[in-house]
C-alpha positions as CSV (number, residue, x, y, z in Angstrom):
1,X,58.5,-169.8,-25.3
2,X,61.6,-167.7,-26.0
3,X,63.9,-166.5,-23.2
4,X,63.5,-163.0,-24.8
5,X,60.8,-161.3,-22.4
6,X,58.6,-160.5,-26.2
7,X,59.1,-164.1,-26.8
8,X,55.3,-163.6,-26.3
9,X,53.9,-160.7,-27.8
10,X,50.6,-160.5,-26.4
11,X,52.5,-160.2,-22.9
12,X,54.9,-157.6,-23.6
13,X,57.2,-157.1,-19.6
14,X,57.4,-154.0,-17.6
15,X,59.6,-151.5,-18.2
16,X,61.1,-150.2,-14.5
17,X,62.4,-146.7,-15.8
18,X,59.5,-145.8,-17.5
19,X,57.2,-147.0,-13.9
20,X,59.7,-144.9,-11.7
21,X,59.7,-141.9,-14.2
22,X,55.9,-141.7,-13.9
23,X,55.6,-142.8,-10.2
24,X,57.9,-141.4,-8.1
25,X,57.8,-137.6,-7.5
26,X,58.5,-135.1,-5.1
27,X,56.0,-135.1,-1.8
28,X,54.7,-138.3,-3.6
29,X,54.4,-141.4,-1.8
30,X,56.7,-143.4,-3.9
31,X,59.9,-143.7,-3.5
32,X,61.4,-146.5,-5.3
33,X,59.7,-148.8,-8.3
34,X,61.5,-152.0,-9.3
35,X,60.9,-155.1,-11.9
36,X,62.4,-158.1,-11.4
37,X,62.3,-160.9,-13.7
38,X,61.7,-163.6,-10.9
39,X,61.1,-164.4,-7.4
40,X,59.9,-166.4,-4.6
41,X,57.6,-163.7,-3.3
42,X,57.7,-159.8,-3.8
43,X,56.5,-160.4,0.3
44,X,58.8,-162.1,1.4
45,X,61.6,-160.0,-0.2
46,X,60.1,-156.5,1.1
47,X,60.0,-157.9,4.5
48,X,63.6,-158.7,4.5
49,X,64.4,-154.6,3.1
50,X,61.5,-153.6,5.9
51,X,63.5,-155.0,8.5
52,X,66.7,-154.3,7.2
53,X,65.1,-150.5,7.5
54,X,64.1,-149.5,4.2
55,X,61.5,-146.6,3.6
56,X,58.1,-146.4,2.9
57,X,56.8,-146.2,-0.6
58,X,59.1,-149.2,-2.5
59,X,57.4,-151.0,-4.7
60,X,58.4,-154.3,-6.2
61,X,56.9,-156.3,-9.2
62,X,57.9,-159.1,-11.0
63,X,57.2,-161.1,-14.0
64,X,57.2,-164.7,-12.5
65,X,56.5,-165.3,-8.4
66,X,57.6,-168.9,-7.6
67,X,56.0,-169.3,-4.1
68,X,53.3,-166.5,-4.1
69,X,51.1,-167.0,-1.4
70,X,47.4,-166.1,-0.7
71,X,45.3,-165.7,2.6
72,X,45.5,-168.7,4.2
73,X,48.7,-170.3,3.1
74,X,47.1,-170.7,-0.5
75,X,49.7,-170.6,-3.1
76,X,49.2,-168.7,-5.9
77,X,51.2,-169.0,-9.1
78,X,50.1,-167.5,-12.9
79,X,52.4,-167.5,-15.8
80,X,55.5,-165.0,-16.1
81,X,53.7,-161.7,-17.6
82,X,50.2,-162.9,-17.3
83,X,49.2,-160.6,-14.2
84,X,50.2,-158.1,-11.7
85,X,52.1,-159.6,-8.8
86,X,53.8,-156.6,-6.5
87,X,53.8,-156.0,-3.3
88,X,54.6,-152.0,-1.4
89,X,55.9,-151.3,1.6
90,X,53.9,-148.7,3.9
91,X,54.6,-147.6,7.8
92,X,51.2,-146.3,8.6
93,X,51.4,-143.3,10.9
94,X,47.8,-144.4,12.3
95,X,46.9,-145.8,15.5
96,X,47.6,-149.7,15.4
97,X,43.7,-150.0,15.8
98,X,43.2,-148.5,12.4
99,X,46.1,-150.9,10.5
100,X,42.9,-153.5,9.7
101,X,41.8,-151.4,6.8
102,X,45.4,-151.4,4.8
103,X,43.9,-154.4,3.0
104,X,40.4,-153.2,2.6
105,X,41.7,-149.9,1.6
106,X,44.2,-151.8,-0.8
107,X,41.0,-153.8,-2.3
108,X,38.9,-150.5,-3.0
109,X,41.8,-148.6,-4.7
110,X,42.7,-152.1,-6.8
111,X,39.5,-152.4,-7.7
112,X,38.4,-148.8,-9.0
113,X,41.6,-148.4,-10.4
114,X,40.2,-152.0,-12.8
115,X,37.1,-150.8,-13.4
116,X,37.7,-147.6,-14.5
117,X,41.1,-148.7,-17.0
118,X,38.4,-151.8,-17.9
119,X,36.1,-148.9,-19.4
120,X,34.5,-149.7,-22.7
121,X,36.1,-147.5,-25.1
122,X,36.4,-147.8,-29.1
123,X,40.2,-147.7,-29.1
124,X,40.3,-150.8,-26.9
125,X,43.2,-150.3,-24.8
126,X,43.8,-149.8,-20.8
127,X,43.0,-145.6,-21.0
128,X,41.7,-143.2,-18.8
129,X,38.8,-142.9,-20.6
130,X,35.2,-143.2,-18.7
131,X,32.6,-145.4,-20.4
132,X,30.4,-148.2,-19.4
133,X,32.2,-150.7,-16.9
134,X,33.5,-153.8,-19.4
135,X,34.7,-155.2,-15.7
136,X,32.2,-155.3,-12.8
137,X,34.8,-156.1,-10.2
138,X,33.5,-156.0,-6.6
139,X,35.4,-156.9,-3.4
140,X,34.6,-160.2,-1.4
141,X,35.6,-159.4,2.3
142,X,38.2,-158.7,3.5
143,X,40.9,-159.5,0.6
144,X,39.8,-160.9,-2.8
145,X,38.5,-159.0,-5.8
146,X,35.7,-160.9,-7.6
147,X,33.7,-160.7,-11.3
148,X,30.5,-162.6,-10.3
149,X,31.8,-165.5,-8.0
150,X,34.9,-165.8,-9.4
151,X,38.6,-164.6,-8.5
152,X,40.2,-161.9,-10.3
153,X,42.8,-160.8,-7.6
154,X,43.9,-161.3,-4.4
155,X,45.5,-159.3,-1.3
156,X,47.7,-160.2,1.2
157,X,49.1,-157.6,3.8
158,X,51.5,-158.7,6.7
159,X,52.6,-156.8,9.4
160,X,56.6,-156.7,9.9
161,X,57.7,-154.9,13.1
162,X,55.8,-150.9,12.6
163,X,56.0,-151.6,8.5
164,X,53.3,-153.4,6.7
165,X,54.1,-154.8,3.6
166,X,50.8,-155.7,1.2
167,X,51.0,-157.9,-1.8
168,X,48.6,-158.1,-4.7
169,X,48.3,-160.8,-7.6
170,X,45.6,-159.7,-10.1
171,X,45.5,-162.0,-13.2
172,X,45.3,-160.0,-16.5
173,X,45.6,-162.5,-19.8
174,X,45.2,-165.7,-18.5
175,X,43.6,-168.0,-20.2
176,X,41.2,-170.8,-19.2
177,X,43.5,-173.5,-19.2
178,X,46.0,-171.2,-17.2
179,X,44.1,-170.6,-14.4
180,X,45.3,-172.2,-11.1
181,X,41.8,-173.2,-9.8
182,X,38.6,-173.4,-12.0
183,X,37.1,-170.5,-9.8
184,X,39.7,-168.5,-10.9
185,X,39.3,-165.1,-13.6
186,X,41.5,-163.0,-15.7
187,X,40.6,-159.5,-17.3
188,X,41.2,-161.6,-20.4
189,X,38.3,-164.0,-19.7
190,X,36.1,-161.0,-18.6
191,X,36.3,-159.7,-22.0
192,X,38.5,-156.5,-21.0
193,X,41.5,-155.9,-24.0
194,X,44.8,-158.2,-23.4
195,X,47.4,-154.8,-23.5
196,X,50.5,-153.8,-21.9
197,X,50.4,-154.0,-18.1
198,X,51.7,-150.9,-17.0
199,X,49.0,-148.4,-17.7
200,X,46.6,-150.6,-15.3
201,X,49.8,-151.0,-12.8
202,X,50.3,-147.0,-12.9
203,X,46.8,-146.8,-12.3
204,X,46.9,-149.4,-9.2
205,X,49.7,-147.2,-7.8
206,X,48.1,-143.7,-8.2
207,X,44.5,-144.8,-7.1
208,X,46.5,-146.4,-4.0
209,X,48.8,-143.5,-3.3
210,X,45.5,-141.3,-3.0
211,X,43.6,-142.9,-1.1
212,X,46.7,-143.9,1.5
213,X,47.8,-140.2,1.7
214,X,44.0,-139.2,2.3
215,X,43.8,-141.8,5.3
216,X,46.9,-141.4,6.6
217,X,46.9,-137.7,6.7
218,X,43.5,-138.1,9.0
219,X,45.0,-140.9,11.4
220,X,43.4,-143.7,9.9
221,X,39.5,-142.4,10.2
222,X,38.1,-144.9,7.4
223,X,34.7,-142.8,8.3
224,X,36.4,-139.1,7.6
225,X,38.5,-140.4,5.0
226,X,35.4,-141.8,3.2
227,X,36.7,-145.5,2.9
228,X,34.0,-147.5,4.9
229,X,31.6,-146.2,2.3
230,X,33.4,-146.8,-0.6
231,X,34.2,-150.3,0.4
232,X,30.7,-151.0,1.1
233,X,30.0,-150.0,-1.6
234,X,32.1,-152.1,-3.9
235,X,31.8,-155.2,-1.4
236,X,29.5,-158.4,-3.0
237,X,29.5,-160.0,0.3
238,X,27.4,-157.7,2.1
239,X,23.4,-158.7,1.9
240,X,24.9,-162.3,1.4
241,X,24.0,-165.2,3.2
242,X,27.5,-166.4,4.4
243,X,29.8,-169.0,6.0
244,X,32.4,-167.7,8.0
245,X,35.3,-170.5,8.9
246,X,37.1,-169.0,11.5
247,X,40.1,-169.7,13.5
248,X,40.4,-172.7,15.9
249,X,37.0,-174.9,13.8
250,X,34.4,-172.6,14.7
251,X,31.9,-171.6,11.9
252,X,29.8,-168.4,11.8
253,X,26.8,-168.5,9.5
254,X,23.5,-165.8,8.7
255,X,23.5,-162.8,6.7
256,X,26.1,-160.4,6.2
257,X,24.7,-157.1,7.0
258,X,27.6,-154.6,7.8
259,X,31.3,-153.4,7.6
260,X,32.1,-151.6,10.9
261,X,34.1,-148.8,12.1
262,X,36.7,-151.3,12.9
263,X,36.4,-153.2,9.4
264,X,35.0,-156.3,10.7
265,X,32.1,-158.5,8.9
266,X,29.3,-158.0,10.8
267,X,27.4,-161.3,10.4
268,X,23.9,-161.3,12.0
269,X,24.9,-160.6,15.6
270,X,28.8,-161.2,15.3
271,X,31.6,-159.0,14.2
272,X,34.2,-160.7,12.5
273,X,37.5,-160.1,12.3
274,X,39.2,-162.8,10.7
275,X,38.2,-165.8,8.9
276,X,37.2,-167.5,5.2
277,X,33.8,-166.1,3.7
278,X,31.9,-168.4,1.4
279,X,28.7,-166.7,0.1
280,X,26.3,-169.6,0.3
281,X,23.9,-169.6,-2.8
């Protein structure tokens, strides 16, 4: 591949002054929108500005991550301009209680934000057009976006003194043999148009920004705010018969019935608040 970022054409890069100019504005949430060409992790390097005392609303992407991680420790790596990989740094004003939906809340604006630019419309680009859904992306709990059982995207929030910085990776034009596991997706493979990123990244940001402003502005009331209901609705894991690894070897397994008030997995008698879901076929 060329060093020129259009050495490939069907993964044209992200402009930064043309994200800021439609992203930040005046009461808006963000404040700052930057592209870089490579990183370690868009994380790692907001956590440093969080602590160094930057403010809430930057926004960094870039167009290779080197040591992108997923839950767990998983790494995640894609191509340079074959997905999404940014990260935004938030300081909540919610009681700490409530910080457990910043993912979740993440997930449900990521994911309408998809299926709505993934729309099946004549001209065959990321629009704002409505249409039948070319994308039936639904949320696995707590972090990853699925199409059937496979991954599409994943979330990664971390909590960095009273910031939180979350990350997302969502892979757009990969192609089969570019996938870093075989369960592994990409808009691509899903049959939604390979097109210029930034329309579906602008729509990321926007969805977000509404739905954070919305929660915020009620303390963090996911019931108020309407954002338990739209995660559950969105969420494949729930009616699922499920394994739950959690922390320290234990295993919860039964039916996945619920998402609480607190955002936890409710899994026949036990609410979960951390752990790896597999939905058992």
């Amino acid at each position: 591949m060329s060093d020129s970022a259009y050495g490939d054409l069907e993964r044209p890069p992200l402009h930064e002054a043309a994200l800021r100019r439609s992203l930040v504005r005046e009461g808006g949430l963000w404040r700052d929108v930057r592209v870089v060409a490579e990183t370690g992790s868009t994380n790692a390097d907001l956590a440093e500005e969080a602590r160094n005392g930057a403010p809430e609303g930057v926004v960094l992407t870039t167009e290779a991550q080197t040591a992108g991680r997923g839950r767990l420790g998983r790494q995640w790596t894609a191509p340079a301009r074959s997905g999404l990989m940014f990260s935004m740094l938030l300081r909540p004003t919610v009681p700490v209680a409530e910080l457990g939906w910043v993912p979740l809340l993440t997930g449900v604006a990521v994911a309408k934000a998809v299926r709505r630019m993934t729309s099946r419309v004549e001209a065959g680009d990321f629009g704002d057009a409505r249409g039948d859904v070319a994308v039936d992306v639904r949320l696995k709990w707590p972090n990853d976006l699925l199409v059937g059982e496979r991954k599409l995207a994943g979330i990664l929030a971390e909590r960095v003194d009273d910031a939180v910085i979350v990350g997302v990776g969502l892979n757009v034009s990969l192609k089969e043999s570019e996938l870093p596991v075989p369960t592994a997706t990409s808009l691509a493979l899903e049959g939604a148009p390979q097109s210029d990123r930034a329309p579906l990244l602008r729509a990321i940001l926007r969805d977000f920004e509404d739905w954070y402003l919305e929660w915020t502005a009620l303390k963090g009331d996911p019931e108020t705010s309407g954002l338990r209901t739209a995660y559950k609705d969105l969420c494949a894991t729930l009616g699922r018969t499920v394994r739950v690894d959690m922390p320290g070897d234990e295993t919860v397994n039964g039916t996945a019935s619920d998402i609480d008030r607190a955002g936890r997995l409710v899994v026949g008698d036990r609410a979960v608040s951390a752990g790896d879901v597999v939905h058992v076929r």
